[in-house]
TIMAR-47802 format. One record per atom (N, C-alpha, C): residue number from 1; x, y, z; residue in one letter. Coordinates in pm, whole numbers, plus 50000, padded with zeros to 5 digits. Atoms other than C-alpha are relative to their C-alpha. Layout:
<atoms>
{atom NUM,{X,Y,Z},"A"}
...
</atoms>
This chain:
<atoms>
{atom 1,{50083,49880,50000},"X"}
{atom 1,{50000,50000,50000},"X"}
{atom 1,{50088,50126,50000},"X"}
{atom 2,{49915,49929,49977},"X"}
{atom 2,{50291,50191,50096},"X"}
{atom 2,{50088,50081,49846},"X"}
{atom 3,{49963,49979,50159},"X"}
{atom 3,{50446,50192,49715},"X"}
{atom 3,{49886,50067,49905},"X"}
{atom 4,{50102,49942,50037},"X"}
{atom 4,{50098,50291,49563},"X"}
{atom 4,{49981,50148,50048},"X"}
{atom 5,{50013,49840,49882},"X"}
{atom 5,{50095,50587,49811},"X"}
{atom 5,{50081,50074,49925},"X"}
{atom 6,{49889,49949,50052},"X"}
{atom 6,{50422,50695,49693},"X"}
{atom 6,{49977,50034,49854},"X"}
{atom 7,{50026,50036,50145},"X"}
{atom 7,{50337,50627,49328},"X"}
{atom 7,{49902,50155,49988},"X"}
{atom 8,{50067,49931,50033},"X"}
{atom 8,{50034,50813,49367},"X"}
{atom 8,{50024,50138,50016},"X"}
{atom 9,{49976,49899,49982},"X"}
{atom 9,{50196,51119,49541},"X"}
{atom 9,{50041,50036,49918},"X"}
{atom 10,{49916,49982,50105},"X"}
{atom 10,{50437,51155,49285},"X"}
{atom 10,{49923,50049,49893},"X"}
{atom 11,{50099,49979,50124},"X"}
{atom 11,{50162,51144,48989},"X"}
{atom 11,{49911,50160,50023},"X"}
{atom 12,{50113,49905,49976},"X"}
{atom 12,{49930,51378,49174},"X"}
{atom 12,{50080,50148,49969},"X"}
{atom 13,{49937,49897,50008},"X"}
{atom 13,{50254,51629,49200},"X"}
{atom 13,{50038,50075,49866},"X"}
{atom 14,{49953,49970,50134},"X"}
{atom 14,{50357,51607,48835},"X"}
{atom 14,{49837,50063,49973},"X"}
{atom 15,{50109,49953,50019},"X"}
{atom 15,{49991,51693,48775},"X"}
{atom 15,{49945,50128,50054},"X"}
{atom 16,{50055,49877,49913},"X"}
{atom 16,{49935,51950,49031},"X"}
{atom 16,{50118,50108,49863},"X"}
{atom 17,{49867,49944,50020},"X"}
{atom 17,{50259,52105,48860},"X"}
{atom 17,{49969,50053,49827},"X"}
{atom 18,{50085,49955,50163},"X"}
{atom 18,{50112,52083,48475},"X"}
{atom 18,{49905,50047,50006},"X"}
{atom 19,{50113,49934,50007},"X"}
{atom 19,{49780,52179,48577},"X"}
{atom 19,{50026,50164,49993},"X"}
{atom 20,{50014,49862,49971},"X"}
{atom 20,{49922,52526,48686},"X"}
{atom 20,{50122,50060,49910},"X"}
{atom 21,{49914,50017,50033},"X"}
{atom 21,{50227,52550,48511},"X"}
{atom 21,{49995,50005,49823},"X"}
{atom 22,{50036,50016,50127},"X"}
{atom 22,{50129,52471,48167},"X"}
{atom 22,{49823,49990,49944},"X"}
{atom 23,{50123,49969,50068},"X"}
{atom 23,{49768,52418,48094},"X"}
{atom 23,{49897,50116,50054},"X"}
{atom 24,{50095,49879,49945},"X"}
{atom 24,{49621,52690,48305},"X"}
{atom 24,{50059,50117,49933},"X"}
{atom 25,{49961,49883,50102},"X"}
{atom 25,{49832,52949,48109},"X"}
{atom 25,{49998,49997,49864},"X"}
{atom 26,{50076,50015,50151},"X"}
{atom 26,{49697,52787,47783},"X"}
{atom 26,{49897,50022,49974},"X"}
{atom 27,{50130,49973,49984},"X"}
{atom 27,{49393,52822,47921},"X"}
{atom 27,{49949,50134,49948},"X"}
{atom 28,{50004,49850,49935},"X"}
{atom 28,{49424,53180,47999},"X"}
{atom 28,{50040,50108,49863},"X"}
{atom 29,{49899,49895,50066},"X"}
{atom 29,{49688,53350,47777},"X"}
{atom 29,{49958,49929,49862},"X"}
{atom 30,{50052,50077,50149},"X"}
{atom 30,{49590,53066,47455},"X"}
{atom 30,{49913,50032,49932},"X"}
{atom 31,{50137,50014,50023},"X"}
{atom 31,{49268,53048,47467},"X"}
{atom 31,{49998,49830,49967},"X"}
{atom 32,{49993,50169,50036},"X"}
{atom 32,{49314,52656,47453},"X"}
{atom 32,{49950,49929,50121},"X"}
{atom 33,{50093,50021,49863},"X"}
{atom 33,{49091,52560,47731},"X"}
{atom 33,{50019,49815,49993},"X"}
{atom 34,{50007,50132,50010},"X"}
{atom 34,{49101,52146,47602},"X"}
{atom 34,{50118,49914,50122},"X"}
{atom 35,{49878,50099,49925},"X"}
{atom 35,{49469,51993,47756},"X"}
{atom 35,{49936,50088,50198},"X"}
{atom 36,{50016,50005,49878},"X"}
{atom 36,{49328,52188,48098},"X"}
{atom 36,{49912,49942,50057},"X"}
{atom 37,{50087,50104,49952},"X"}
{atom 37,{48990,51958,48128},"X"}
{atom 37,{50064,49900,50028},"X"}
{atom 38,{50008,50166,49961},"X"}
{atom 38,{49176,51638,48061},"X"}
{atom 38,{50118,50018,50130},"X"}
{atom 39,{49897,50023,49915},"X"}
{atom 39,{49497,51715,48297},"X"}
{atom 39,{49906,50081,50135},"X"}
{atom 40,{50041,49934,49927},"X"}
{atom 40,{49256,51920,48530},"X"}
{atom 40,{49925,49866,50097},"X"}
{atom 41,{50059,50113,49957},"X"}
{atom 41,{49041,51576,48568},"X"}
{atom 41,{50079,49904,50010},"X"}
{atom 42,{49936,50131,49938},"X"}
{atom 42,{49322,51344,48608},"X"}
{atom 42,{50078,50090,50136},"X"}
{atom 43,{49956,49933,49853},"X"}
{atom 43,{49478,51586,48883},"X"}
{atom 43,{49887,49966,50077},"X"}
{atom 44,{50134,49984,49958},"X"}
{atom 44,{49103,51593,49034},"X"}
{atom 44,{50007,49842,50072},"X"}
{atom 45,{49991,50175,49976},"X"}
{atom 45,{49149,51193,49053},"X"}
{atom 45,{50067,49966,50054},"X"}
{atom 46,{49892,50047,49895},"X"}
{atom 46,{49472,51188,49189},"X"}
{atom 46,{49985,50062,50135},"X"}
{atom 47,{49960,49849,49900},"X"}
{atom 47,{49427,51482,49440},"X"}
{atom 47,{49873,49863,50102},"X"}
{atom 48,{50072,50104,49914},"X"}
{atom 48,{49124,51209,49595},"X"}
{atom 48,{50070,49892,50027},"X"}
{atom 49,{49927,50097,49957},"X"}
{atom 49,{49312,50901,49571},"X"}
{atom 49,{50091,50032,50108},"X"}
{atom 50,{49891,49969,49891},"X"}
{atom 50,{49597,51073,49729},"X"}
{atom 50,{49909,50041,50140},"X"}
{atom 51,{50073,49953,49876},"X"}
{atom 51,{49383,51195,50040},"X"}
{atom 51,{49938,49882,50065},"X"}
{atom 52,{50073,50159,49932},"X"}
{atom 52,{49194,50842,50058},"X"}
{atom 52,{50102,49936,50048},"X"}
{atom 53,{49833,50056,50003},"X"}
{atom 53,{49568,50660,50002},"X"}
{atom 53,{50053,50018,50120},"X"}
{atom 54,{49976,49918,49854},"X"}
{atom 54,{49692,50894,50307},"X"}
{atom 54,{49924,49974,50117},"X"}
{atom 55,{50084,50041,49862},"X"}
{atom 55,{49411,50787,50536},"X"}
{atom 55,{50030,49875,50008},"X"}
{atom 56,{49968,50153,49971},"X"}
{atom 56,{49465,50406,50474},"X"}
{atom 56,{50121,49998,50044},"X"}
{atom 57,{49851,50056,49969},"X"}
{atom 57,{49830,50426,50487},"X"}
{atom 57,{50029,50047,50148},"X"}
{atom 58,{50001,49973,49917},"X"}
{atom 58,{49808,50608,50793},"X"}
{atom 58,{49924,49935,50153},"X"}
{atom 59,{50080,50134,49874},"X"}
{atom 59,{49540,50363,50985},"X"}
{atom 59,{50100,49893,49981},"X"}
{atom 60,{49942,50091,49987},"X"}
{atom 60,{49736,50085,50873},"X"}
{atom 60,{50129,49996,50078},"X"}
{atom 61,{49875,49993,49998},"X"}
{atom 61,{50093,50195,50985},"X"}
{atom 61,{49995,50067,50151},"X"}
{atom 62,{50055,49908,49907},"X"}
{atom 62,{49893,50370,51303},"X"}
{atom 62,{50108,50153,50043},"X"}
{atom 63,{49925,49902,49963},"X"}
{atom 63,{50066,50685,51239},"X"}
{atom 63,{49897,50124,50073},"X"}
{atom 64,{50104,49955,49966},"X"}
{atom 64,{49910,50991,51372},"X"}
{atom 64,{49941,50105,49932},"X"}
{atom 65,{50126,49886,50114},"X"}
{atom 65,{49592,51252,51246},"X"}
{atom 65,{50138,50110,49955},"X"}
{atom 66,{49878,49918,50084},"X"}
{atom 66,{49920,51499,51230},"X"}
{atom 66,{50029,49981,49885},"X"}
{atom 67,{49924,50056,50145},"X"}
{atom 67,{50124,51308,50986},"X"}
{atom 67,{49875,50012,49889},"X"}
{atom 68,{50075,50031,50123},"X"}
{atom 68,{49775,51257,50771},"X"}
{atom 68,{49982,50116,49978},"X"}
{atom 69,{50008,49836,50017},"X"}
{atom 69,{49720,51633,50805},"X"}
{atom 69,{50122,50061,49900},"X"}
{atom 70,{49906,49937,50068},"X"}
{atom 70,{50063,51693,50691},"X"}
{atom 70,{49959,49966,49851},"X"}
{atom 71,{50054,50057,50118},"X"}
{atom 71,{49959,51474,50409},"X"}
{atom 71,{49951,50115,49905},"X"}
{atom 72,{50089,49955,50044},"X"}
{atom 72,{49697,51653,50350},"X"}
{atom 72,{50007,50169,49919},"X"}
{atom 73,{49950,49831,50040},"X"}
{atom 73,{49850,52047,50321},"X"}
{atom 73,{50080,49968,49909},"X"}
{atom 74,{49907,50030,50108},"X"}
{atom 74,{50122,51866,50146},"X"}
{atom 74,{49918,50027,49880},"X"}
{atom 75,{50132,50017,50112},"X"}
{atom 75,{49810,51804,49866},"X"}
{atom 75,{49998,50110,49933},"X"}
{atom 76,{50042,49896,50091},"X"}
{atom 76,{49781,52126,49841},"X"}
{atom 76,{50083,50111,49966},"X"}
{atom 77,{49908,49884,50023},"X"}
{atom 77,{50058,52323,49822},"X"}
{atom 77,{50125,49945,49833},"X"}
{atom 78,{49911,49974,50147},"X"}
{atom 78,{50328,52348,49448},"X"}
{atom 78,{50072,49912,50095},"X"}
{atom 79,{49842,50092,49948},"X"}
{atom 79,{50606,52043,49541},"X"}
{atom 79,{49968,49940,50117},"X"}
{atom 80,{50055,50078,49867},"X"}
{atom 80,{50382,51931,49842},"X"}
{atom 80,{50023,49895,50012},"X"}
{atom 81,{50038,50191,50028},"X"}
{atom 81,{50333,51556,49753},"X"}
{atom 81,{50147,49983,49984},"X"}
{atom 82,{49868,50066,50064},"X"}
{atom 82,{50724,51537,49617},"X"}
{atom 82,{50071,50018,50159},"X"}
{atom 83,{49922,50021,49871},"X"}
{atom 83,{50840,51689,50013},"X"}
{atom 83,{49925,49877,50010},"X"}
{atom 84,{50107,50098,49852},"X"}
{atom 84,{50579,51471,50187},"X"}
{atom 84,{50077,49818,49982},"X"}
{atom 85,{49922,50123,50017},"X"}
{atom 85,{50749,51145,49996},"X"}
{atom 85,{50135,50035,50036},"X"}
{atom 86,{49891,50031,49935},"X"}
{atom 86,{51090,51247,50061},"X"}
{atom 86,{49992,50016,50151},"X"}
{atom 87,{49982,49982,49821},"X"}
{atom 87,{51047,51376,50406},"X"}
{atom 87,{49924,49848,50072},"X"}
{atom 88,{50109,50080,49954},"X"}
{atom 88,{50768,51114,50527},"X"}
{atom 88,{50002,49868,49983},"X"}
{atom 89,{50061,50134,50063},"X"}
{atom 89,{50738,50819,50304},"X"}
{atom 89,{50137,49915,49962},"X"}
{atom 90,{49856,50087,50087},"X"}
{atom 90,{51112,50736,50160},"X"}
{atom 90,{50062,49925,50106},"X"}
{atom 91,{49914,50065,49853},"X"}
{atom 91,{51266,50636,50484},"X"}
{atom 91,{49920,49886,50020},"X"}
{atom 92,{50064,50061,49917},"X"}
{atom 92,{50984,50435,50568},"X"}
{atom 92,{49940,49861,49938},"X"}
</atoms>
């Protein structure tokens, strides 16, 4: 579960990272609104998994509501998900 977690952080980050990064200023400055639905809805997908992912891995491993919290801000902040695996998840 632990590798999936990781996996998924990773994905969600590269995504968080294109969503804002590249298709939101195609969006904007283009006028090419298309590549920001489909990368907008697979971010959207990961950004849940990762939050569900984070609660299991966290009951299972009985870490505590903190750590899932950290998780959780991690989620949402530019490079969040990429600390939260090195700091959090790589060691472990």
């Amino acid at each position: 579960m632990l590798t999936l977690f990781r996996a998924t952080a990773i994905l969600e980050g590269i995504s968080y990272l294109l969503l804002f990064g590249l298709t939101m200023p195609l969006k904007y400055w283009a006028e090419i609104g298309e590549p920001n639905k489909v990368v907008g809805m697979a971010h959207g997908i990961l950004f849940i998994l990762f939050v569900v992912l984070a609660g299991i891995v966290c009951w299972e491993r009985k870490w505590s509501i903190k750590r899932f919290l950290i998780f959780f801000i991690a989620s949402l902040l530019p490079f969040g998900s990429f600390y939260a695996d090195k700091k959090y998840l790589k060691e472990h």
